[in-house]
C-alpha atoms as one frame of an Amber mdcrd trajectory, in Angstrom:
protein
 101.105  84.012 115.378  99.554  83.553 111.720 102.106  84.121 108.778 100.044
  87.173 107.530 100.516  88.730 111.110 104.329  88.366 110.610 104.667  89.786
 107.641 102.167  93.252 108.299 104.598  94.014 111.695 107.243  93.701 109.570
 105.700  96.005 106.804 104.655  98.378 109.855 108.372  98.672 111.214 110.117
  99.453 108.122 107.261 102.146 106.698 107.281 103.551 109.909 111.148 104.080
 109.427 110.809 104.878 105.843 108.120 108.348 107.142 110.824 108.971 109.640
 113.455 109.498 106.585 111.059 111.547 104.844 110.589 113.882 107.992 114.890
 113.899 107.872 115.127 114.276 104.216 112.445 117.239 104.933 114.444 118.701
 107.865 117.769 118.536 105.365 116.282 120.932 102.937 117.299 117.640 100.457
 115.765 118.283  96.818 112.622 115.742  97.036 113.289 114.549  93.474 116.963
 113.791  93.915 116.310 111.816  96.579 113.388 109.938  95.352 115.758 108.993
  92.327 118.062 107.079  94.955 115.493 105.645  96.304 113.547 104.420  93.321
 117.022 103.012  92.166 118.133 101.068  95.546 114.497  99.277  95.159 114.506
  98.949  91.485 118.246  97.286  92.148 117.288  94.979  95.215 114.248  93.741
  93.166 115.391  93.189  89.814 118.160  91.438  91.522 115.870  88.872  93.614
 113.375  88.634  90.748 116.256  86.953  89.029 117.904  84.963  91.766 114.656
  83.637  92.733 113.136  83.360  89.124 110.000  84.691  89.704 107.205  83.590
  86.716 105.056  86.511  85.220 101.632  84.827  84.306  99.917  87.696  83.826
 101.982  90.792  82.109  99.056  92.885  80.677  97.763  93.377  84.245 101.446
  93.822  85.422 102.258  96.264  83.391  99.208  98.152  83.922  99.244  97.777
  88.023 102.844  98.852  87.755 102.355 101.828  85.613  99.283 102.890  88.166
 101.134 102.316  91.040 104.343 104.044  89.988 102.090 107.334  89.343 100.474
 107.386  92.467 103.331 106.186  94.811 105.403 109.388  93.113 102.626 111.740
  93.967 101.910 110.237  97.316 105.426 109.955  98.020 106.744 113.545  96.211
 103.584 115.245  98.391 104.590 113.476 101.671 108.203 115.003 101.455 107.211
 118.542 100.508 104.484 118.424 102.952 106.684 117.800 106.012 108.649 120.665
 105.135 106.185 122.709 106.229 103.938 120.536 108.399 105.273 118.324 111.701
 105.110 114.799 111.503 102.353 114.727 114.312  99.669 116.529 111.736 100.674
 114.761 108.684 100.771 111.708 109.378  97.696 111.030 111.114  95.460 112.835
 108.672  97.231 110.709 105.796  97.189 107.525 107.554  93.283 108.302 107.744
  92.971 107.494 104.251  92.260 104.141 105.339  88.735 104.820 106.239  88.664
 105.440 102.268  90.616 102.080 101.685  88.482 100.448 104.197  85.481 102.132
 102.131  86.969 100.706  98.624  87.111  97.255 100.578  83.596  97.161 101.345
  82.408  97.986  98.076  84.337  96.208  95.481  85.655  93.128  97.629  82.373
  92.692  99.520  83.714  92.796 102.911  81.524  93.257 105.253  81.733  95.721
 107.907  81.330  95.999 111.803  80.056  98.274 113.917  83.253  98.958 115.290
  84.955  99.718 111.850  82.125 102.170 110.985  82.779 104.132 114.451  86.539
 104.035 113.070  85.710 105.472 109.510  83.999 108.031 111.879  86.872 108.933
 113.947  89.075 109.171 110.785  87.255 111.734 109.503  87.598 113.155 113.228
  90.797 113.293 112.647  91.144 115.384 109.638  87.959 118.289 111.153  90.899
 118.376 114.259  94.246 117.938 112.349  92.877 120.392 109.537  90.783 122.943
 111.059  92.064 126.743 111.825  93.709 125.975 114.895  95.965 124.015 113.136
  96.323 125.887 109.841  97.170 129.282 111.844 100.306 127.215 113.159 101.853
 127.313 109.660 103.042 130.592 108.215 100.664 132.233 106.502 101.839 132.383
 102.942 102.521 128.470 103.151  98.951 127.705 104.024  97.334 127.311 101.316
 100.360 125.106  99.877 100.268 123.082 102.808  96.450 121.838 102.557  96.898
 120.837  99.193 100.053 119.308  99.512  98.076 117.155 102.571  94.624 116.709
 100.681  96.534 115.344  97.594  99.094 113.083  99.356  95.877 111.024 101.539
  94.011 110.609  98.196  97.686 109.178  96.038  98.500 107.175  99.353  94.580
 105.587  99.561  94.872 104.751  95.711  98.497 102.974  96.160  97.211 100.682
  98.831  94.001  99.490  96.749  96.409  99.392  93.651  98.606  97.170  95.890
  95.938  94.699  97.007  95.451  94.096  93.343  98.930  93.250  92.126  99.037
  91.015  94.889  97.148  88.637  93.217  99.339  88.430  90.492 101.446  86.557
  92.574 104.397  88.237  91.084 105.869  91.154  93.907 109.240  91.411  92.780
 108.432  91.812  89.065 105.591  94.353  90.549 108.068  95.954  92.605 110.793
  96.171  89.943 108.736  97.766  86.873 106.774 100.028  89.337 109.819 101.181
  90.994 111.907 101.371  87.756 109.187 103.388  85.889 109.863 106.002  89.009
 113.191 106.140  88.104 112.482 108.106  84.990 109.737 110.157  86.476 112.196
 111.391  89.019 115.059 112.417  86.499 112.191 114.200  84.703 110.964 116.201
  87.883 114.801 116.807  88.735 115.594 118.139  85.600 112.962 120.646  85.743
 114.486 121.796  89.376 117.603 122.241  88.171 115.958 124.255  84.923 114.861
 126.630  88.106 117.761 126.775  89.632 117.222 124.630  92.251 120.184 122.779
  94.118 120.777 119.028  93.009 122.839 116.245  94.267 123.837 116.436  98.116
 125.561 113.465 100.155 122.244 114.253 102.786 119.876 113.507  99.374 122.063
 110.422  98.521 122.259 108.648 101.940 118.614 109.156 102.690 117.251 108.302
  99.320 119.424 104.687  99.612 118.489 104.164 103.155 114.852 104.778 102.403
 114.796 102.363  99.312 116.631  99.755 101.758 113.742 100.204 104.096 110.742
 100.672 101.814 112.048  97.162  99.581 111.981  94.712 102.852 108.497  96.845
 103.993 106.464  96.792 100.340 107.859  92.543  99.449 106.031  92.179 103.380
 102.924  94.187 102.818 102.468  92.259  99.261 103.142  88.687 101.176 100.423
  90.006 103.534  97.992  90.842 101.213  98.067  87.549  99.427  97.599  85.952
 102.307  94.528  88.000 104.115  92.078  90.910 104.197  92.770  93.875 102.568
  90.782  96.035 105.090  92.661  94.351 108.411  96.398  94.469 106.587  96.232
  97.824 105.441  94.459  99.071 109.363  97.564  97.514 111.118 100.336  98.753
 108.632  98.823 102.209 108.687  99.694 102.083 112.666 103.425 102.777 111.251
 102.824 106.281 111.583 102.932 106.227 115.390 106.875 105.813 114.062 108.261
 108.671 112.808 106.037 111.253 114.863 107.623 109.702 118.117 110.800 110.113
 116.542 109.960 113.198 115.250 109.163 114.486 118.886 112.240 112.940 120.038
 115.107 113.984 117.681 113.162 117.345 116.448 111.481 118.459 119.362 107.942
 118.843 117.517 105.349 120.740 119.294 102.998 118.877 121.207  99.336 120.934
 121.253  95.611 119.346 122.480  94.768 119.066 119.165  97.850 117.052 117.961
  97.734 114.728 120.863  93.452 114.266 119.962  94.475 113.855 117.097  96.949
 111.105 117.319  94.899 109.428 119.717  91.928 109.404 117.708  94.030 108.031
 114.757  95.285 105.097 116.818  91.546 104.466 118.159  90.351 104.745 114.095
  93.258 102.090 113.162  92.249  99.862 115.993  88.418  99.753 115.250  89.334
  99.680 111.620  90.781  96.430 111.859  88.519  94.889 114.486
């Protein structure tokens, strides 16, 4: 097994935990900003704490900086959208339509990094976009209560454009060579955005700080640390277009555990739809 393979299962395992937590933090009611705050600051911790123990060089800080500033905007809206979403849509719709945001990655790849492109991976960018007609069309959208509808699709459509930006911002701090300082500002700059979108909850009214919001938030930042420093390691070390297809496979995760801990529906469409997902990833990456 090639070190980049090692290090993308590893990434897939602990993201595929990491959209488990969201569906529980979901589930919990937990405020999405108070617990984005715990988990920005268990990352921000475990990396600022390796970067110095390991004494990581910064060659390049202009493009750090900017990378990191990127990345922390994108991840909170990809991230902040995910949570919200799966309040009001199961794991088994949400996840494959977001993790078919790598036909767009896959896209970006061909264009900018000149990858070329199988015939296989182009019947995969078509069954992506399968996926979404399926996962998004009436059927579906008549499942969720009406006056949530609307909130729902945009909450989706956002969170699988902010989640194909973070993986192409990704690729590109990984050749800075510098994932912990990467990790640390990116993560660290979330911090601040998350005390900002908390205090304007608790300017509505909203509830704040719950041991349910605390727990998860740590556990995901435990998770998401050991799964991003892998999916950076990978990156440096192959294709962006084949790393990001097997990674995105992590959302077979948390809609099995989903089904099994929160009995999720199971309709045609879902099951199509996961299917097809799984056959996208897999051409994706051939």
């Amino acid at each position: 097994m090639t070190m980049w393979y090692g290090y993308a299962a590893v990434a897939l395992l602990c993201y595929g935990l990491q959209g488990f937590l969201y569906k529980v933090s979901a589930k919990k009611g937990c405020n999405t900003a108070v617990t984005m705050f715990f988990f920005m600051s268990t990352v921000t911790i475990l990396a600022a704490a390796s970067f110095f123990m390991f004494g990581e060089k910064i060659k390049s800080p202009g493009a750090l900086v900017i990378l990191s500033i990127l990345n922390a905007i994108f991840f909170f809206i990809s991230t902040s959208c995910t949570m919200e979403g799966l309040k009001i849509i199961p794991a088994n719709v949400f996840y494959p339509v977001i993790r078919s945001s790598t036909g767009l990655v896959v896209l970006f790849s061909l264009l900018y990094f000149h990858d070329s492109l199988s015939s296989y991976q182009w019947i995969g960018i078509v069954l992506s976009l399968l996926v979404i007609l399926i996962l998004m069309g009436k059927g579906e959208r008549r499942r969720i209560e009406r006056g949530m509808r609307l909130k729902a699709v945009i909450l989706l459509s956002v969170a699988f454009l902010a989640t194909a930006t973070v993986t192409v911002i990704v690729k590109f701090a990984s050749s800075l060579k510098t994932p912990l300082a990467f990790i640390t500002l990116s993560y660290g700059l979330n911090i601040f955005i998350s005390l900002t979108a908390a205090k304007n909850f608790k300017e509505k009214g909203g509830k704040q700080i719950t041991n349910a919001s605390v727990i998860i938030g740590i556990s995901i930042g435990i998770v998401n640390f050991f799964g991003f420093i892998s999916l950076l390691r990978a990156f440096a070390l192959y294709r962006l277009s084949i790393i990001a297809t097997l990674v995105g496979l992590s959302f077979i995760v948390p809609i099995l555990l989903s089904m099994i801990f929160y009995k999720e529906r199971i309709t045609v469409a879902r099951v199509t739809g996961v299917v097809l997902a799984i056959g996208a990833a897999v051409l994706l990456g051939i």
